[in-house]
N, C-alpha and C positions, 0 to 999 in steps of 0.2 A: 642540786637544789639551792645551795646557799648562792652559788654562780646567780642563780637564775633569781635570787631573791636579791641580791645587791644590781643588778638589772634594772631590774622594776624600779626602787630605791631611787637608782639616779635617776629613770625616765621621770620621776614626783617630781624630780627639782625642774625640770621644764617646763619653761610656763607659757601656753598659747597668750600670744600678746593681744589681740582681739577680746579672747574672754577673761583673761585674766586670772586664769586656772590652769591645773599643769594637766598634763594630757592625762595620765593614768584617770584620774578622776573624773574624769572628759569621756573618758573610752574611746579615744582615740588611738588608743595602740592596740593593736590584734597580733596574734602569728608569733610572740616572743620565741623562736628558737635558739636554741646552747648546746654547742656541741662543741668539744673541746676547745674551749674559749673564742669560738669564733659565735658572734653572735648577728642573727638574722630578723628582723621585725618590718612590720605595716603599721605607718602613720596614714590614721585616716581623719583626711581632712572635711571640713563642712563643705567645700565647696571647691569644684574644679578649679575655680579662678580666685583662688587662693591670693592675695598680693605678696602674703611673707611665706609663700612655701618653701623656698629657698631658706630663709632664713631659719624655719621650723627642723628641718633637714639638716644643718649644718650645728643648730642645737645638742640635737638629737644622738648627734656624731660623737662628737666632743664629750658628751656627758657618758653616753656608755662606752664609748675608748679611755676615757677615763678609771673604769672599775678595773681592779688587781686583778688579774687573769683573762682579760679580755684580749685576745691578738688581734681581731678582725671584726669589721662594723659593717653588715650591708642594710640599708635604711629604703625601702619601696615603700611607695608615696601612691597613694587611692586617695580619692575622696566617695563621700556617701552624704547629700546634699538632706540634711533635714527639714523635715515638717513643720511648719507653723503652727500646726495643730488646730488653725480651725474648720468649720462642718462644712464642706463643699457638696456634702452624700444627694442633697434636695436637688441639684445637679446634674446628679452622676460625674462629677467634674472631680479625677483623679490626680489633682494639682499639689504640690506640696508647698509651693508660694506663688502670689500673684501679685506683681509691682504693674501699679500704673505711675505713666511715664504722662507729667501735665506741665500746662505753663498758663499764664493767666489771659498771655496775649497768643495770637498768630503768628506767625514770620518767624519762630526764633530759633527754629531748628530740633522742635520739639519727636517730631516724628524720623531725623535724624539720627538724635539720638537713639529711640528704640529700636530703631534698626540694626544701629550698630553694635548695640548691647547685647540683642538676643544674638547676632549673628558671631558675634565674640565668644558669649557663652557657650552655643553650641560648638564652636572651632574646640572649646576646652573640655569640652566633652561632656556638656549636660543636656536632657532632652528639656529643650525649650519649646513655647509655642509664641507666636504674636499677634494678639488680635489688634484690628483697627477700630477703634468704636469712635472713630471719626465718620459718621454717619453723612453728616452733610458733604465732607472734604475726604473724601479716602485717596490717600496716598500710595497706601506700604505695596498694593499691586507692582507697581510703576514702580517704586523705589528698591523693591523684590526680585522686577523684572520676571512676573508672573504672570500671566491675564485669564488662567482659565483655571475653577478648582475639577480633582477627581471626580468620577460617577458617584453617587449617590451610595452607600450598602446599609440595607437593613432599615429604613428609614431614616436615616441620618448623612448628614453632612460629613464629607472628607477634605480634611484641612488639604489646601496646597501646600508643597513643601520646595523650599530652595536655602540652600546652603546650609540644610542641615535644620535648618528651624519650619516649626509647620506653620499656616498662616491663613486667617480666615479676616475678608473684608467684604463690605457692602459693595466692592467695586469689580467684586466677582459678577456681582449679580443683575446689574444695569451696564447699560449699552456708556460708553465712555464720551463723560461731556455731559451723559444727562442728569439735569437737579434733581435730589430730592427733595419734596415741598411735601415737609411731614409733620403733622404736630404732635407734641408729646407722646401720647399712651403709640398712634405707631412708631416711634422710634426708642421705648421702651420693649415692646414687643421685639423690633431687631436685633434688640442687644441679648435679652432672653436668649433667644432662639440662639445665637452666636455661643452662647455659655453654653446652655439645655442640650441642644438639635444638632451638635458636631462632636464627632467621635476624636476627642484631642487626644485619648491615651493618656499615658500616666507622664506626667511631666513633672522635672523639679522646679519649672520657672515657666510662668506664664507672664508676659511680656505685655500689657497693655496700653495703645499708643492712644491717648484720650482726647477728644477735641479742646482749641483752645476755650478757657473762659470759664463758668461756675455754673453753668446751666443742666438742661432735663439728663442730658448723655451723663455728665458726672454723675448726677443723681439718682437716676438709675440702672447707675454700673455698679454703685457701693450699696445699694439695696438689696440687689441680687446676688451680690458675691465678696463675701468677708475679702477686704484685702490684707497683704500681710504689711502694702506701705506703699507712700510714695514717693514718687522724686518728681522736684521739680527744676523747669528748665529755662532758662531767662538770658536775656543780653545784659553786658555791664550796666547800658545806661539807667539813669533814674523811672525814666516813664516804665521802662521794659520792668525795673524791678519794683515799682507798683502792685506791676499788673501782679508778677509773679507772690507776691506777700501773700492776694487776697488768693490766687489759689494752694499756697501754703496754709492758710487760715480754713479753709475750704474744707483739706484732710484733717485739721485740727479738728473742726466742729464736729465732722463725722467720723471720730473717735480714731481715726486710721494714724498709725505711723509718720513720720514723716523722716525718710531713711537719709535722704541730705539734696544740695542743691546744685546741679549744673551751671556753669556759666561759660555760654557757648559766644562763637563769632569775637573773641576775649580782646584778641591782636591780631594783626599783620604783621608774618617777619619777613622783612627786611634783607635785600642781599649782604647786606653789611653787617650782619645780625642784629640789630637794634629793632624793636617791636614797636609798633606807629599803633595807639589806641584810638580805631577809626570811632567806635562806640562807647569810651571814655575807657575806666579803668576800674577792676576787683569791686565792682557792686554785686555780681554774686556772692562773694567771698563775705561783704560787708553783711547782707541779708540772712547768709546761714551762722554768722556771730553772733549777729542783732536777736534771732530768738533762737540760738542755742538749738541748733541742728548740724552734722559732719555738711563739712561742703566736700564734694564728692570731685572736682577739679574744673580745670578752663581747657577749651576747646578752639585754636586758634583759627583766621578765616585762612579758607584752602578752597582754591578754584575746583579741585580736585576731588571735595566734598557736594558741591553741587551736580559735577558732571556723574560722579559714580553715582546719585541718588536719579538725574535724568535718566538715566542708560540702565538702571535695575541692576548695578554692578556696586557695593558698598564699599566706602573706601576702605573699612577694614580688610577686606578682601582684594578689592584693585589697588590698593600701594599700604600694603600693610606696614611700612617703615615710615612714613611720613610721620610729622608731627601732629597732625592732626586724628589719625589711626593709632600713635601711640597713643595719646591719650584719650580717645576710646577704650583704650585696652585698660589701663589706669583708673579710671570714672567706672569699667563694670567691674573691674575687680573691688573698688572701696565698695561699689553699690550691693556685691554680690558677699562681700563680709559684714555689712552691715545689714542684711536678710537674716544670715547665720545666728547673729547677733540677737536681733530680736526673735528668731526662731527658739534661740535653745533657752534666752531668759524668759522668754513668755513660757517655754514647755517647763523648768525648773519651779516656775512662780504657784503653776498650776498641779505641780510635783506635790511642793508644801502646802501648797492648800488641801488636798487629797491626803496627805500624811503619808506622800510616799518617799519624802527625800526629807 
């Protein structure tokens, strides 16, 4: 017992660097076994896509190899991706977080990114889902390399599913090429139905790829469905990070998060390695300083990002080593610790309010 009480002891002194608390008081440690000084435990983490899991783990190591009597360290590494905690029941939408993925203009890679994010996620092992609530411009089919969703069960819609993420778009449901010429309350009714009328199952990340701009679709997409945040998504240059301000401002008004900011198409590299700024240089980077939001990283240009988005093959998936898929991989993991982040201080906030912490 005292083995197992100077255990715990050291595991205090660890301190999750995201939250700024040590894991015992986190409840992030599960399973402590001791058995003749060998000891055995589960860190569980917020979220599959972890960025410092390695570094939580080598912590972890070090401080209980450190206690007098300890021979042996084995450290297994879960995650258990938390709730945001708000009402999605009016619903039935069994969601534990929902990031819309926005940008102020068109062109900038906006539905790129969500692609690559949820498909990231799911690779790390969280059930994701991605809606397109790009009503007029639905992409993510084609970018999915989708085109048809499952039958029908029970009166409800079944998401398509590819690499592991499930995926419901308007682009299911009209013949390819044809407009929709819809005014507001029907293209509010679409997005309903998209939330309401498909059986998405219990998901820790719902993934949504927003049309550009501040119009009816944002409006109501955040009426119908508390979100847990957003990110936005922009080119370096000036014009591009205009646009993207005023749909930063956008989530501001409407009370939502703003979890940090992309800045995609960043550079060209160079065979010589030197990076040629075709669309100038760090104005996203300047934008998420300017009002005091994480920037979430840059996204270099890669011929390789457009052809895998033509062909329904994602570059995280078709050249997962690239530099452009690395930091994909990099953008969901800040994105996917900063969910965690506002998940467990929004749940702590509303703990003290209640008088339970």
């Amino acid at each position: 017992m005292q083995l197992m009480e100077a255990v715990t002891k050291a595991l205090s002194s660890v301190i999750e660097p995201e939250l700024h608390k040590d894991l015992v008081s986190l409840k992030m440690v599960e399973n402590i076994q001791v058995n003749d000084g060998n000891v055995e435990l589960t860190v569980v983490l917020t979220t599959p896509a972890c960025p410092l899991s390695k570094k939580i783990e080598r912590e972890v190591t070090e401080a209980v190899s450190a206690v007098p009597g300890v021979h042996s360290v084995k450290v297994n590494m879960t995650a258990r991706v938390p709730s945001d905690g708000k009402d999605r029941e009016a619903l039935s939408l069994p969601v534990k977080n929902v990031v819309a993925i926005a940008s102020g203009k068109g062109g900038v890679g906006k539905s790129t990114v969500a692609v690559n994010v949820a498909v990231i996620l799911a690779q790390k092992g969280a059930s994701v889902g991605l809606l397109d609530a790009d009503i007029y411009g639905p992409n993510i089919p084609t970018m999915m390399g989708v085109d048809t969703l499952p039958p029908p069960e029970d009166g409800r819609l079944i998401p398509a599913t590819a690499f592991g993420v499930k995926l419901m778009s308007i682009g299911f449901m009209v013949r390819r090429g044809q407009p929709l010429i819809w005014r507001g309350p029907m293209l509010h009714s679409a997005i309903r139905q998209f939330l309401a009328d498909v059986n998405w199952g219990e998901l820790d990340y719902l993934i949504i790829d927003l049309p550009p701009g501040t119009g009816d679709a944002q409006l109501s997409l955040m009426q119908h469905i508390p979100l847990s945040g957003g990110v936005i998504v922009t080119l370096p240059q000036q014009v591009s990070i205009e646009d993207a301000e005023r749909g930063l401002q956008m989530f501001t008004e409407m009370n939502v998060p703003v979890l940090g900011v992309v800045e995609n198409m960043s550079y060209l590299a160079m065979p010589d390695g030197s990076k040629l700024d075709l669309f100038g240089s760090g104005g996203g980077k300047k934008l998420a300083e300017r009002v005091k939001v994480p920037f979430l990283g840059e996204i270099p240009i890669d011929a390789e990002v457009r052809i895998g988005g033509d062909s329904g093959n994602p570059i995280s998936i078709s050249s997962p080593s690239s530099m452009a898929a690395q930091s994909m991989h990099r953008i969901t993991e800040a994105m996917a610790a900063q969910v965690s982040i506002a998940a467990l201080t929004n749940k702590n906030l509303e703990d003290k309010v209640q008088g339970k912490g």
